[in-house]
mmJSON file of the N, C-alpha and C atoms, coordinates in Angstrom:
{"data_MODEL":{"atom_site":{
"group_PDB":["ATOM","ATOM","ATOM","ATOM","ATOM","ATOM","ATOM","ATOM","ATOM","ATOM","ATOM","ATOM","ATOM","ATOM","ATOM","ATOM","ATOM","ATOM","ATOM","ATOM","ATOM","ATOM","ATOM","ATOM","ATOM","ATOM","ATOM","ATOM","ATOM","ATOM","ATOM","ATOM","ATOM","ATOM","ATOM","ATOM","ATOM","ATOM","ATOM","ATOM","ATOM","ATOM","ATOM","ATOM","ATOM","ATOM","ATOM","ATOM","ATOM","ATOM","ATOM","ATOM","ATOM","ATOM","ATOM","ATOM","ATOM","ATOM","ATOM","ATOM","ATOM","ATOM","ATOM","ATOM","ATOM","ATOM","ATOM","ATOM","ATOM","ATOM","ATOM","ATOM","ATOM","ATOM","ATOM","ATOM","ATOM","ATOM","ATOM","ATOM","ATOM","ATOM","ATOM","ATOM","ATOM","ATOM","ATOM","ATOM","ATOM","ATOM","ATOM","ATOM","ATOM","ATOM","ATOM","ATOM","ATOM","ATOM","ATOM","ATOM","ATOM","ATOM","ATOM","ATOM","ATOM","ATOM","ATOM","ATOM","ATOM","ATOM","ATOM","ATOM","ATOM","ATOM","ATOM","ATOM","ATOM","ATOM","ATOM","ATOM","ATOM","ATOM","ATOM","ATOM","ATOM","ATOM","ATOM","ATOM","ATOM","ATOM","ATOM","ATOM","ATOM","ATOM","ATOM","ATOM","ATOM","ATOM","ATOM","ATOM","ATOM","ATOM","ATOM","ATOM","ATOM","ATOM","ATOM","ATOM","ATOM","ATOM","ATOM","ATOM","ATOM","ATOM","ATOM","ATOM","ATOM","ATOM","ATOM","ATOM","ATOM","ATOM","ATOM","ATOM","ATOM","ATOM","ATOM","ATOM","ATOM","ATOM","ATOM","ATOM","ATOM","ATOM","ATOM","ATOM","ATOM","ATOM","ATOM","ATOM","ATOM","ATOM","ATOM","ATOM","ATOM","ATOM","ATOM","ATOM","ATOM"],
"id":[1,2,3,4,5,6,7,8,9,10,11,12,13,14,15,16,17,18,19,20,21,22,23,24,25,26,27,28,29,30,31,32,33,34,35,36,37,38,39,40,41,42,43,44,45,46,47,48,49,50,51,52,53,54,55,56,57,58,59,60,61,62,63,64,65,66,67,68,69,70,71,72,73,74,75,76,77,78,79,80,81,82,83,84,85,86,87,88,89,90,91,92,93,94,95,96,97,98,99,100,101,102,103,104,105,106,107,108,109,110,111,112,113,114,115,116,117,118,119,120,121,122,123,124,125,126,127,128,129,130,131,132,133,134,135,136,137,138,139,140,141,142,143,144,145,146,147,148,149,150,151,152,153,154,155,156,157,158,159,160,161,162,163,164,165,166,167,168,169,170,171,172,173,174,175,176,177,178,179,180,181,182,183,184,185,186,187,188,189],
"type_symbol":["N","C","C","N","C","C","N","C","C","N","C","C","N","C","C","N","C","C","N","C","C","N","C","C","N","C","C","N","C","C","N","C","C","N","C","C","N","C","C","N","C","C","N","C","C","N","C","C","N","C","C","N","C","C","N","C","C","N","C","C","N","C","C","N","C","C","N","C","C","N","C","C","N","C","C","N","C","C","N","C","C","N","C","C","N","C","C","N","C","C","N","C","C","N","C","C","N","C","C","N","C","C","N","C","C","N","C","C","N","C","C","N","C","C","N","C","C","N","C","C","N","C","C","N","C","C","N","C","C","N","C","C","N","C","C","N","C","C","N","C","C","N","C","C","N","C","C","N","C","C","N","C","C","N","C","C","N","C","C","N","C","C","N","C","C","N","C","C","N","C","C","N","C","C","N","C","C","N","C","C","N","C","C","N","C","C","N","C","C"],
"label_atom_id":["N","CA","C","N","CA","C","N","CA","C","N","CA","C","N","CA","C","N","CA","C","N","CA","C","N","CA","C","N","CA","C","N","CA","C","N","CA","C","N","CA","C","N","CA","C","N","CA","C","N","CA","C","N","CA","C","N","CA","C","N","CA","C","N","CA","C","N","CA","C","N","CA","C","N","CA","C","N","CA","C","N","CA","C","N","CA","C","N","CA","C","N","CA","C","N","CA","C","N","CA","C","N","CA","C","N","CA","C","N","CA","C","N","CA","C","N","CA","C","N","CA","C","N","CA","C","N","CA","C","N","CA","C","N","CA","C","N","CA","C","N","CA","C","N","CA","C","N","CA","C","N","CA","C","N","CA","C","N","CA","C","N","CA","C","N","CA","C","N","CA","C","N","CA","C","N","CA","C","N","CA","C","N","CA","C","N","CA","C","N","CA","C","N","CA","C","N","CA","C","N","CA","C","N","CA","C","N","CA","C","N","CA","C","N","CA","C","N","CA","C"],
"label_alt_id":[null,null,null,null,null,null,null,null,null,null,null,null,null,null,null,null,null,null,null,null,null,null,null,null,null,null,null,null,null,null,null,null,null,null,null,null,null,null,null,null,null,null,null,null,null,null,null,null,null,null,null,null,null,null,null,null,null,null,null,null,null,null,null,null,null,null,null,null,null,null,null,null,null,null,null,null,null,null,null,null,null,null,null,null,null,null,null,null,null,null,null,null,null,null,null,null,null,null,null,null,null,null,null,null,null,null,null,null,null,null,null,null,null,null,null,null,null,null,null,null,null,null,null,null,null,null,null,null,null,null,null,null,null,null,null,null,null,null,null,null,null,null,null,null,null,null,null,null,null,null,null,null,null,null,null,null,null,null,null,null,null,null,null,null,null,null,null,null,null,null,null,null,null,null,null,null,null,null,null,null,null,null,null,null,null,null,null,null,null],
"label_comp_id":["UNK","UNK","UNK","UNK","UNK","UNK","UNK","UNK","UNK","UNK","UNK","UNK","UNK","UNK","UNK","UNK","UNK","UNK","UNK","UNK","UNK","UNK","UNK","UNK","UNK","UNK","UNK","UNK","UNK","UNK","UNK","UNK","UNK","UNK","UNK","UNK","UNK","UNK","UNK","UNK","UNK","UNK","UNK","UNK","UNK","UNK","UNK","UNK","UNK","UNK","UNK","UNK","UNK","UNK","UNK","UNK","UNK","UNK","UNK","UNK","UNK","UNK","UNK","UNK","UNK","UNK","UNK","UNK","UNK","UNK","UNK","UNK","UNK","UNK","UNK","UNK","UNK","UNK","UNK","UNK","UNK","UNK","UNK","UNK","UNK","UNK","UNK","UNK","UNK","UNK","UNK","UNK","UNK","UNK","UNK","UNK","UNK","UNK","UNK","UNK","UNK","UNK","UNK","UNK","UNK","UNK","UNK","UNK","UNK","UNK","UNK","UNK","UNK","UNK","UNK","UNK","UNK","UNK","UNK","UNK","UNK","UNK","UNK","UNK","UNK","UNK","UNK","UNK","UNK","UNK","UNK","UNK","UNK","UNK","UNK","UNK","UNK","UNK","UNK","UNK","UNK","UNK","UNK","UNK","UNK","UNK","UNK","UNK","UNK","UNK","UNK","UNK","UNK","UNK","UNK","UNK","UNK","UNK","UNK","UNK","UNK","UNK","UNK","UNK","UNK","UNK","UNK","UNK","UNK","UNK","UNK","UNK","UNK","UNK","UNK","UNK","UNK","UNK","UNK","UNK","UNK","UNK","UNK","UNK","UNK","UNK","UNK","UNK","UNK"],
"label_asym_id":["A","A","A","A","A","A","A","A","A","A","A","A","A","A","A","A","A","A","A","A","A","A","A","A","A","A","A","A","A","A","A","A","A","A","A","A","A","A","A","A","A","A","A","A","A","A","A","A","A","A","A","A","A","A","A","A","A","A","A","A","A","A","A","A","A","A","A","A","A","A","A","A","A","A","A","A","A","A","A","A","A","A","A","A","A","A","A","A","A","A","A","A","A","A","A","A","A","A","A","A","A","A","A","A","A","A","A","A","A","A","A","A","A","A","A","A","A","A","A","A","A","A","A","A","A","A","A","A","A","A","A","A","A","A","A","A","A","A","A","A","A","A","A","A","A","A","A","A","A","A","A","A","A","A","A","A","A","A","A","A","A","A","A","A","A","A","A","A","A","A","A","A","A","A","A","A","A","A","A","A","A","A","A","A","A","A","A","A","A"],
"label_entity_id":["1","1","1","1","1","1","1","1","1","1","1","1","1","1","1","1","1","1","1","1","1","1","1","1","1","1","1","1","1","1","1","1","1","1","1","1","1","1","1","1","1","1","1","1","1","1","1","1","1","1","1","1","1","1","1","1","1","1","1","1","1","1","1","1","1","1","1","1","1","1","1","1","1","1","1","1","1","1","1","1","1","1","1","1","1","1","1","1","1","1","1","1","1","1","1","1","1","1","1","1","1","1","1","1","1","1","1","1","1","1","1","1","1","1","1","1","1","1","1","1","1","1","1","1","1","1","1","1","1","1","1","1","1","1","1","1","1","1","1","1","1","1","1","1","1","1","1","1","1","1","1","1","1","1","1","1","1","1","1","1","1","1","1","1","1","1","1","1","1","1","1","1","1","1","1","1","1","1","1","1","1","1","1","1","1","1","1","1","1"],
"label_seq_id":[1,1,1,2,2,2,3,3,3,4,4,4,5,5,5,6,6,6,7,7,7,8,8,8,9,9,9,10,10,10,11,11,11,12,12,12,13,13,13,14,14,14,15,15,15,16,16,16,17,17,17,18,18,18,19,19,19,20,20,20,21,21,21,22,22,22,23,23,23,24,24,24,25,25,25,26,26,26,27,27,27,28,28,28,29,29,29,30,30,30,31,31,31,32,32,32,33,33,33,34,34,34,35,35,35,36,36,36,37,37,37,38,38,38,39,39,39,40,40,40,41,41,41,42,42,42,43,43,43,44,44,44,45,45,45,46,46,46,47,47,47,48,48,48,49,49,49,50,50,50,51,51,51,52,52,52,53,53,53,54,54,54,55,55,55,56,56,56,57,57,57,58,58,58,59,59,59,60,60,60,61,61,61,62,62,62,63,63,63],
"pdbx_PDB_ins_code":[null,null,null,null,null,null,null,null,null,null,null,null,null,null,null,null,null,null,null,null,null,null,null,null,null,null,null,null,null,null,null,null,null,null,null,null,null,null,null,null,null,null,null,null,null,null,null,null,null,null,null,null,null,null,null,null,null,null,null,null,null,null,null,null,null,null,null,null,null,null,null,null,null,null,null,null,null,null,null,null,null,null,null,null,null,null,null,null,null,null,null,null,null,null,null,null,null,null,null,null,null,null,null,null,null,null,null,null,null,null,null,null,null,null,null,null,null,null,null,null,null,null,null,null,null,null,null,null,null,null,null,null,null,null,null,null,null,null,null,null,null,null,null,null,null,null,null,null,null,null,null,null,null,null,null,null,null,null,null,null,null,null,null,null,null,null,null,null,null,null,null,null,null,null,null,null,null,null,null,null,null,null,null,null,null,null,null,null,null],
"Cartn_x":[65.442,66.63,66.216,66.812,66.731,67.347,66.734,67.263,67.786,69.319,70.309,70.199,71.111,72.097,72.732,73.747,74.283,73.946,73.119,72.505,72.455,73.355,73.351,72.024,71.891,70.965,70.517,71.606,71.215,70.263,71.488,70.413,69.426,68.229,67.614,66.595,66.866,66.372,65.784,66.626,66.433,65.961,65.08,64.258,63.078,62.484,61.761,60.82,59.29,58.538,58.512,57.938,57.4,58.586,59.939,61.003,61.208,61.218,61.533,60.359,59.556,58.226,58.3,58.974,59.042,60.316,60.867,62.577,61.67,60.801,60.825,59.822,58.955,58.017,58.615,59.881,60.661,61.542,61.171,61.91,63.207,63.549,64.828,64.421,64.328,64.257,65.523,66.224,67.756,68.233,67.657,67.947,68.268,68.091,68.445,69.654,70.223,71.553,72.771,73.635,74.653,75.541,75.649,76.355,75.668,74.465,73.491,73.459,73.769,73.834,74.641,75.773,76.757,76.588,75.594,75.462,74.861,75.372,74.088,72.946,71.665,70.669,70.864,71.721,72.283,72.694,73.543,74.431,73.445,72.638,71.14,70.303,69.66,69.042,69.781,70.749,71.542,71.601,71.888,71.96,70.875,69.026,68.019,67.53,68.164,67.603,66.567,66.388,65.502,66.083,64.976,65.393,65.678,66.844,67.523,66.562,65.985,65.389,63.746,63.086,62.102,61.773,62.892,62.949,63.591,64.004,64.235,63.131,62.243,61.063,60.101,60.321,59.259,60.014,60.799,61.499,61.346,61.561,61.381,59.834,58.947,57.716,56.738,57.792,57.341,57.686,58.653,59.388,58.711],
"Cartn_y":[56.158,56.204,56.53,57.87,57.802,56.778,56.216,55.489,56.204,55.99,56.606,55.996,56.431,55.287,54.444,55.042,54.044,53.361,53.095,52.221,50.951,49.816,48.28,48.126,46.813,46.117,45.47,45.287,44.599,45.348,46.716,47.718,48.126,47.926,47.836,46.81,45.914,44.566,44.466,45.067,45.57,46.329,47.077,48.188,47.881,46.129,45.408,44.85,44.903,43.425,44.299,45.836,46.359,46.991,47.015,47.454,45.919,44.983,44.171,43.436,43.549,43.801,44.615,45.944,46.707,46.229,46.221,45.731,44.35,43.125,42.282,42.804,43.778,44.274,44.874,45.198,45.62,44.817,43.412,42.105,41.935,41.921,42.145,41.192,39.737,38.269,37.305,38.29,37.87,38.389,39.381,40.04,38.761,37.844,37.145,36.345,36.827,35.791,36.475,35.733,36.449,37.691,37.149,38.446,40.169,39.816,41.058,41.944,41.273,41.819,43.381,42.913,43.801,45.255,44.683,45.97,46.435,48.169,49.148,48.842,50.028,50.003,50.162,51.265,51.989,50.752,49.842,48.547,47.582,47.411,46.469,46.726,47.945,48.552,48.355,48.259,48.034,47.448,46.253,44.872,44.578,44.691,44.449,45.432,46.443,47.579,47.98,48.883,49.446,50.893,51.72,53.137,53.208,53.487,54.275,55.002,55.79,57.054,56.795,56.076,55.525,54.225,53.233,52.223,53.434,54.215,55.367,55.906,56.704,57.342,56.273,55.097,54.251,53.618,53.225,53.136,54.198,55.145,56.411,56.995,56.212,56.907,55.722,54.47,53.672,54.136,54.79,54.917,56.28],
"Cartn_z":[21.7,20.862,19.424,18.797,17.724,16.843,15.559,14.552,13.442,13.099,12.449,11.438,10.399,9.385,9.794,10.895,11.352,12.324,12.836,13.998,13.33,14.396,14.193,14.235,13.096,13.487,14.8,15.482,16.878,18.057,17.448,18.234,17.919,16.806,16.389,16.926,16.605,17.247,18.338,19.458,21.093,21.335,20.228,20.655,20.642,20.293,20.796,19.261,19.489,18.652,17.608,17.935,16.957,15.731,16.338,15.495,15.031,15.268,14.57,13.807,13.435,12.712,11.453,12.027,10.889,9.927,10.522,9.209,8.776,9.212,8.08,7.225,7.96,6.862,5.727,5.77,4.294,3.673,4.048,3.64,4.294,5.459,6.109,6.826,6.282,7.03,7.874,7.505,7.994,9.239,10.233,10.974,12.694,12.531,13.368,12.992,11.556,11.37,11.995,12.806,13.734,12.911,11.341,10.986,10.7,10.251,10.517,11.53,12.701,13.6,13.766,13.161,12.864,11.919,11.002,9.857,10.719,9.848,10.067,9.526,9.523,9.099,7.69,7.36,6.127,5.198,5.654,4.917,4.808,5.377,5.28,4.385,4.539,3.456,1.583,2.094,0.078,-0.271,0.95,0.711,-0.138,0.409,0.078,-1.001,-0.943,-2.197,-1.574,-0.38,0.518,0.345,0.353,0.871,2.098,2.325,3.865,4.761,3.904,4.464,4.952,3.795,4.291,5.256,5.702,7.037,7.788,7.895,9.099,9.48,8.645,9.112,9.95,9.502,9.599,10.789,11.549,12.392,13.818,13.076,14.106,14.555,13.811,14.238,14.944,15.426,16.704,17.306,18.153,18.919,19.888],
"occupancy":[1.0,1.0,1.0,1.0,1.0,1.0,1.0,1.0,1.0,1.0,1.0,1.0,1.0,1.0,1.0,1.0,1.0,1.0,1.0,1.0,1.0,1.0,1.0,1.0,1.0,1.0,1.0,1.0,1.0,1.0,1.0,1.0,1.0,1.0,1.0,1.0,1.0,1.0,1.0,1.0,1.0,1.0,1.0,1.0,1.0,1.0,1.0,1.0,1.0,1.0,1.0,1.0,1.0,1.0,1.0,1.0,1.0,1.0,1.0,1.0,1.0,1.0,1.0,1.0,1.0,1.0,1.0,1.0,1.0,1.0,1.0,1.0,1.0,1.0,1.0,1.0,1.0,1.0,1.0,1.0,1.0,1.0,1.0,1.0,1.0,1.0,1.0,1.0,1.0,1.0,1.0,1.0,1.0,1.0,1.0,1.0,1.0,1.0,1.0,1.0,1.0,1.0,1.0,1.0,1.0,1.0,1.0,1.0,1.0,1.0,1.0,1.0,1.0,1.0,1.0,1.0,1.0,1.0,1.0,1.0,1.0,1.0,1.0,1.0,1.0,1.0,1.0,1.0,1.0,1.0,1.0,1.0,1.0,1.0,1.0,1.0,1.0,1.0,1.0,1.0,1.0,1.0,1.0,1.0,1.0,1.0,1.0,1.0,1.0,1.0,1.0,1.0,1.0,1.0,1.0,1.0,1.0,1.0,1.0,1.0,1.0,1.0,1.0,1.0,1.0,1.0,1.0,1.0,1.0,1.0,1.0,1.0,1.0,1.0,1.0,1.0,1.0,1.0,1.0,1.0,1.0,1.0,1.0,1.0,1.0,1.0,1.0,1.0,1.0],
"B_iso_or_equiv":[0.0,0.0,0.0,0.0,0.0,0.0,0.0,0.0,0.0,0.0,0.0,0.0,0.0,0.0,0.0,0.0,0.0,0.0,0.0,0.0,0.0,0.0,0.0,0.0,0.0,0.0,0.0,0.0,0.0,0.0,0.0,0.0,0.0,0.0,0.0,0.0,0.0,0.0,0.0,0.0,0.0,0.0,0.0,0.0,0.0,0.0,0.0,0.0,0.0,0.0,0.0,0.0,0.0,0.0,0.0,0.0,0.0,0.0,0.0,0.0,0.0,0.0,0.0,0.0,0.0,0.0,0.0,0.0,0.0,0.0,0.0,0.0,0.0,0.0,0.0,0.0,0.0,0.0,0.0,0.0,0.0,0.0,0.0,0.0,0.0,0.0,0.0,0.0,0.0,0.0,0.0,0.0,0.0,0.0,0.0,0.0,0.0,0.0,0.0,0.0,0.0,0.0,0.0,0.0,0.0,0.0,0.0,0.0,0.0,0.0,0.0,0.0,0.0,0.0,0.0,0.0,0.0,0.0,0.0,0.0,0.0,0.0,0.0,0.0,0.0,0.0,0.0,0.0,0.0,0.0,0.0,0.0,0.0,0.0,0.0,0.0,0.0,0.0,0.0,0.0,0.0,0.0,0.0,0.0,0.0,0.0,0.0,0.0,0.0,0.0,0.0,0.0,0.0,0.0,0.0,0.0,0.0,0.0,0.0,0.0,0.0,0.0,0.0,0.0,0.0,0.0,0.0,0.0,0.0,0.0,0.0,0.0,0.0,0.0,0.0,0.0,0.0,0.0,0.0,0.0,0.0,0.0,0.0,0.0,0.0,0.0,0.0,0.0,0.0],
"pdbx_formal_charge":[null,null,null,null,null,null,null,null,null,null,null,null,null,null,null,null,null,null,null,null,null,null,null,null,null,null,null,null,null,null,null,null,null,null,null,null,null,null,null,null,null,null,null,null,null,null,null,null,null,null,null,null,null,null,null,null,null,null,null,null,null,null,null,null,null,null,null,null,null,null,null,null,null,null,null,null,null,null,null,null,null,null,null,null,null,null,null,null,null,null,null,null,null,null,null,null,null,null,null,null,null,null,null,null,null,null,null,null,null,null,null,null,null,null,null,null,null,null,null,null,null,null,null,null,null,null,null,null,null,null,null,null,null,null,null,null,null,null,null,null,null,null,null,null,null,null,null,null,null,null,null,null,null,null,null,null,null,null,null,null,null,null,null,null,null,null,null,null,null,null,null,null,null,null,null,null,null,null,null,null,null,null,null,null,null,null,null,null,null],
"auth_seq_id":[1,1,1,2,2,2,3,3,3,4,4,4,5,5,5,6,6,6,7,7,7,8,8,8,9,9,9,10,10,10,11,11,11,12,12,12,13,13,13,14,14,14,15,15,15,16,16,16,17,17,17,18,18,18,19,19,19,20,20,20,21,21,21,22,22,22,23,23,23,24,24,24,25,25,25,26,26,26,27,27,27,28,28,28,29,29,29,30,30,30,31,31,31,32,32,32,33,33,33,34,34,34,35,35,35,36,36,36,37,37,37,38,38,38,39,39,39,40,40,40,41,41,41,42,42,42,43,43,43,44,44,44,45,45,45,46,46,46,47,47,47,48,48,48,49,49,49,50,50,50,51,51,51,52,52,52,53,53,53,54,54,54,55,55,55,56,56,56,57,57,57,58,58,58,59,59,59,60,60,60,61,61,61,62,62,62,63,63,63],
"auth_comp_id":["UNK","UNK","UNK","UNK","UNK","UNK","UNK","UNK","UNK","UNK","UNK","UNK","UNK","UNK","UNK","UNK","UNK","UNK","UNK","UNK","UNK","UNK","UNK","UNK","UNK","UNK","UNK","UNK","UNK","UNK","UNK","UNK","UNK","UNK","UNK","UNK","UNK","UNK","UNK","UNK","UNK","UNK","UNK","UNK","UNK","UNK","UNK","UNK","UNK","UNK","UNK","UNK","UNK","UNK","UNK","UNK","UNK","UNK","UNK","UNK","UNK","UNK","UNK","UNK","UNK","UNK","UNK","UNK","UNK","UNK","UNK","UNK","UNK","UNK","UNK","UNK","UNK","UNK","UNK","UNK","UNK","UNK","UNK","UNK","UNK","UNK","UNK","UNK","UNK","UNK","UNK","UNK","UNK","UNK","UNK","UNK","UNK","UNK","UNK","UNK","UNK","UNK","UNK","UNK","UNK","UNK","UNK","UNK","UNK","UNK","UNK","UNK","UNK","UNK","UNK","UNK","UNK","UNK","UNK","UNK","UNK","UNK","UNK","UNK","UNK","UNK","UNK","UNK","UNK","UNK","UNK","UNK","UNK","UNK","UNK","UNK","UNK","UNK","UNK","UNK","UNK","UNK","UNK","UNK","UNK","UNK","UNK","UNK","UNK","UNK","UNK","UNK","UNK","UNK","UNK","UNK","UNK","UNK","UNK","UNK","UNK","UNK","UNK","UNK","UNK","UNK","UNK","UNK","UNK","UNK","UNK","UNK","UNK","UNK","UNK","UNK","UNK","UNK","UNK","UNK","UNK","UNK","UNK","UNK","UNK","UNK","UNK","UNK","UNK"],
"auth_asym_id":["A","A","A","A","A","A","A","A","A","A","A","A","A","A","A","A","A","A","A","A","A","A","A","A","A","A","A","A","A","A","A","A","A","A","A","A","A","A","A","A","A","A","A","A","A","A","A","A","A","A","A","A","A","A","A","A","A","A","A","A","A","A","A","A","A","A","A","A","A","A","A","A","A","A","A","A","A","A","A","A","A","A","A","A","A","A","A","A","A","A","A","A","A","A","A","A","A","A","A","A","A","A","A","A","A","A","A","A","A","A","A","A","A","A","A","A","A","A","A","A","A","A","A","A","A","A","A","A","A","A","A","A","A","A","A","A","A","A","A","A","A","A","A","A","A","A","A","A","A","A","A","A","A","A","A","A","A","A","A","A","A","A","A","A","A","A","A","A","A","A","A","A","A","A","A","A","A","A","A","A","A","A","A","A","A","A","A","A","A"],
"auth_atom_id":["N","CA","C","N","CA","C","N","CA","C","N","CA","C","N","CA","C","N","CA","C","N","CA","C","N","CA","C","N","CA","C","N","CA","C","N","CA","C","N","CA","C","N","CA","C","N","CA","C","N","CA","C","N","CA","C","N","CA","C","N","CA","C","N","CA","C","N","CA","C","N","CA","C","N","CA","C","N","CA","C","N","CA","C","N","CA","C","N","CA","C","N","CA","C","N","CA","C","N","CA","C","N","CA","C","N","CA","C","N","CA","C","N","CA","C","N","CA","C","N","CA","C","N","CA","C","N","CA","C","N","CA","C","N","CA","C","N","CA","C","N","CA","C","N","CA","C","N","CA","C","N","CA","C","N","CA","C","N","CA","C","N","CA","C","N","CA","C","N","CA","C","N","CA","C","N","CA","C","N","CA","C","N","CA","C","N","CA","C","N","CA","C","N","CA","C","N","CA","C","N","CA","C","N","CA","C","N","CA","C","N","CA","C","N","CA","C","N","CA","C"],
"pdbx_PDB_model_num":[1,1,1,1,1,1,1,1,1,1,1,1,1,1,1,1,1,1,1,1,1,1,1,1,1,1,1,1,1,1,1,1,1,1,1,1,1,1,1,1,1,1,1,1,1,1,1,1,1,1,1,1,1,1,1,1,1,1,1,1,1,1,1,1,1,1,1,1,1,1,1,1,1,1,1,1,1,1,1,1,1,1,1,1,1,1,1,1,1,1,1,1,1,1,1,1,1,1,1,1,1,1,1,1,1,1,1,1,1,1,1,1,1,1,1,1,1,1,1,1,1,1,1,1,1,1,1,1,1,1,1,1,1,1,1,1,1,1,1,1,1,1,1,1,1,1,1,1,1,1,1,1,1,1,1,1,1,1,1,1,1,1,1,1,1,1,1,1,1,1,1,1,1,1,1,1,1,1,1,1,1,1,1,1,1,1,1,1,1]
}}}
């Protein structure tokens, strides 16, 4: 699965240890709180003041 902008976090999550490894490696410690679940990657990233583009690349080149 490619990783979008808009790809939930959840679905994110479910793409297993090493995707979820990478989002806290960009301080995204919250990804197990039920409402996170819901954001995109895109709405997460702003939250924390992350580049979009760089947790995408870095996302997409586990996969």
């Amino acid at each position: 699965m490619k990783v979008v902008k808009e790809t939930l976090i959840r679905d994110i999550v479910n793409l297993g240890p090493e995707a979820v490894q990478t989002l806290m490696n960009f301080g995204m410690r919250c990804i197990g709180c039920p409402a996170s679940q819901a954001e995109s990657i895109e709405q997460a990233a702003t939250v924390h003041g992350i580049d979009v583009e760089k947790i995408l690349l870095d996302l997409n080149n586990i996969q």
